[in-house]
C-alpha positions, 0 to 999 in steps of 0.5 A: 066919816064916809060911809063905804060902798060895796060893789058886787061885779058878775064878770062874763068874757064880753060883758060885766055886770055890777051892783053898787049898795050901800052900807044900809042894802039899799042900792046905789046903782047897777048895770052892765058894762063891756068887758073892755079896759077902756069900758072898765076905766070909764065905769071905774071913775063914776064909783063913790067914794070910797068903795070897795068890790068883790068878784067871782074867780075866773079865767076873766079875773085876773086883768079886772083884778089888776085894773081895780085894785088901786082905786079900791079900798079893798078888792075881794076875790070869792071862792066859785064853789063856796059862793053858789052855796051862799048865793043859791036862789030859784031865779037867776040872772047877771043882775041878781048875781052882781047884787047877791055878791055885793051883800055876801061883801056887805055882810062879811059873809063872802067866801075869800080865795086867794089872789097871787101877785101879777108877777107870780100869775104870769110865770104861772101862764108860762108853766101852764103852756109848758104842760100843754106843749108836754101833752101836745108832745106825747100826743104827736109821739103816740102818733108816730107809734101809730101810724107805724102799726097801721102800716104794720111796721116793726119797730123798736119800742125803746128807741122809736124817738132817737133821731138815729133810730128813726132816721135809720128806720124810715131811711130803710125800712121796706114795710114803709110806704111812700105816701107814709114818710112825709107824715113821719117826717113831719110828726117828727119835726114836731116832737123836735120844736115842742121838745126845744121849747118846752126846754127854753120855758123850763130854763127861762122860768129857773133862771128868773131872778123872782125865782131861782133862789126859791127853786134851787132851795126847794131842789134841795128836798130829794125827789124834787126836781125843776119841774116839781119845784116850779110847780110848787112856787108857781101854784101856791104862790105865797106860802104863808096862805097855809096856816098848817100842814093838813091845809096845804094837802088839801088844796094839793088834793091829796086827801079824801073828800068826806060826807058824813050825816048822822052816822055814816060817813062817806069818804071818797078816794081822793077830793075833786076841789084842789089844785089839779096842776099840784096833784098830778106833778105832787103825784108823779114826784112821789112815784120817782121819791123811793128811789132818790131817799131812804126815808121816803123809801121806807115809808113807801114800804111801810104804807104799802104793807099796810094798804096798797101802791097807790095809798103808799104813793100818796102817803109819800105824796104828803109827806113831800108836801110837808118838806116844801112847807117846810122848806119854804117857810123857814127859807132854808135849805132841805140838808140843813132844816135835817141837821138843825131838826137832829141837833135839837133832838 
């Protein structure tokens, strides 16, 4: 039988180094390689076999990733801040990183994170720069709002972004200077085209033949709109990666981060390790919830009497992330996993 080769690889965006070792620690070979395709290939076909490698997550890994993982027996993903807690050391460079990982490989000890399916990740790029064109047009509308008060013009609030309003109002307008319309026109012009193609990604992403079943099945939970629903399917990518409830919350970043020594225990208001993108879109959700279900409606008023505004938006927060566990894992509309639950009772 073949004994197996670990290969610890430290990815930087210009450069890769790697550590080759044996099952016995001794090291094989090491070195450093360009961050290229070509480069990567040619590195690839020089590995014994048979082989298996480990990796920091990156914004670096996902091509490396999908470059290696047919040739290698098995390719492992480590969890950034867990591996720095295993690998902490006085010295430190590319080198010691490479061969620190390929031991956490070696000895079982590597802090595996989850890897989605190439398909999944790239209609996650496309939902991310969704988010930023919808940042990129608040700001360009805050910047209408603003040039008009630095010219001292009157305006109405509500309307300001209505094509008639507007329109209307730099049309006639005497507070408006000359030299101020252009800027308008074009800050306007933009809101227009980043509006138009923030709707065609949001469409384009719904209509996905590896998507629209599972979107339209999350639609069914109330208050969870495209947006929410998409954001779900994207981020977590496979459901079953949760093996309960508690630790789909965490990762959305829903719950309190905890220190505890002896006797005392900290706890702070909400964890910084978790999925931003799920927590801010879980959290706008659960604001808009009360108004499209009774049940969440009466749990916002309960936790509200009980503490505040932001822990009953929270509290109804995991209770939405309960639902798209649900939902998800049964693969059963919202309305029916309701009848079922009550005919059982």
């Amino acid at each position: 039988m073949q004994s197996m080769y670990y290969v610890g690889l430290d990815v930087h965006k210009k450069t890769i180094s790697y550590c080759v070792k044996e099952g016995s620690g001794r090291i094989h070979s090491e070195g450093k390689i360009a961050s290229t395709r070509l480069d990567l290939d040619r590195w690839r076909s020089t590995l014994p076999q048979p082989w298996t490698a480990a990796m920091e997550a990156t914004i670096f890994t996902g091509w490396i990733y999908d470059a290696l993982v047919p040739y290698a027996t098995e390719l492992k993903v480590a969890h950034p801040l867990m591996l720095r807690a295993i690998a902490a050391a006085k010295k430190k460079n590319d080198r010691i990183d490479a061969s620190k990982i390929a031991d956490c490989l070696r000895c079982n000890f590597l802090p595996e994170c989850y890897m989605a399916s190439p398909e999944i990740r790239e209609r996650r790029r496309t939902l991310r720069y969704r988010n930023l064109l919808v940042r990129q047009l608040v700001q360009m509308k805050n910047k209408i709002a603003v040039l008009l008060m630095e010219a001292g013009v009157s305006y109405n609030k509500q309307k300001l972004h209505k094509a008639g309003y507007f329109a209307e109002l730099i049309g006639t307008s005497p507070d408006i200077q000359d030299g101020l319309r252009p800027l308008l026109r074009l800050c306007r012009e933009t809101v227009v085209r980043l509006g138009k193609t923030e709707s065609a990604l949001v469409r384009s992403l719904q209509r996905d033949p590896l998507l629209q079943e599972r979107i339209e099945r999350l639609m069914t939970i109330p208050a969870v709109g495209p947006i929410t629903a998409l954001t779900w399917a994207l981020e977590v990518g496979d459901v079953a990666r949760f093996s309960s409830i508690k630790k789909a919350i965490s990762y959305c970043g829903l719950c309190a981060a905890e220190k505890s020594s002896a006797e005392t225990v900290k706890r702070s208001p909400l964890s910084k390790q978790r999925n931003r993108h799920l927590q801010t879109t879980l959290i706008e959700a659960a604001k808009m919830a009360p108004r499209n279900s009774p049940a969440l409606a009466m749990l916002y008023e309960t936790e509200k009497q009980k503490h505040n505004a932001n822990r009953a938006t929270l509290a109804v927060a995991r209770k939405l992330v309960t639902y798209l566990v649900a939902v998800d894992r049964r693969q059963t509309d919202f309305l029916l996993i309701e009848k079922q639950t009550c005919t059982a009772a």
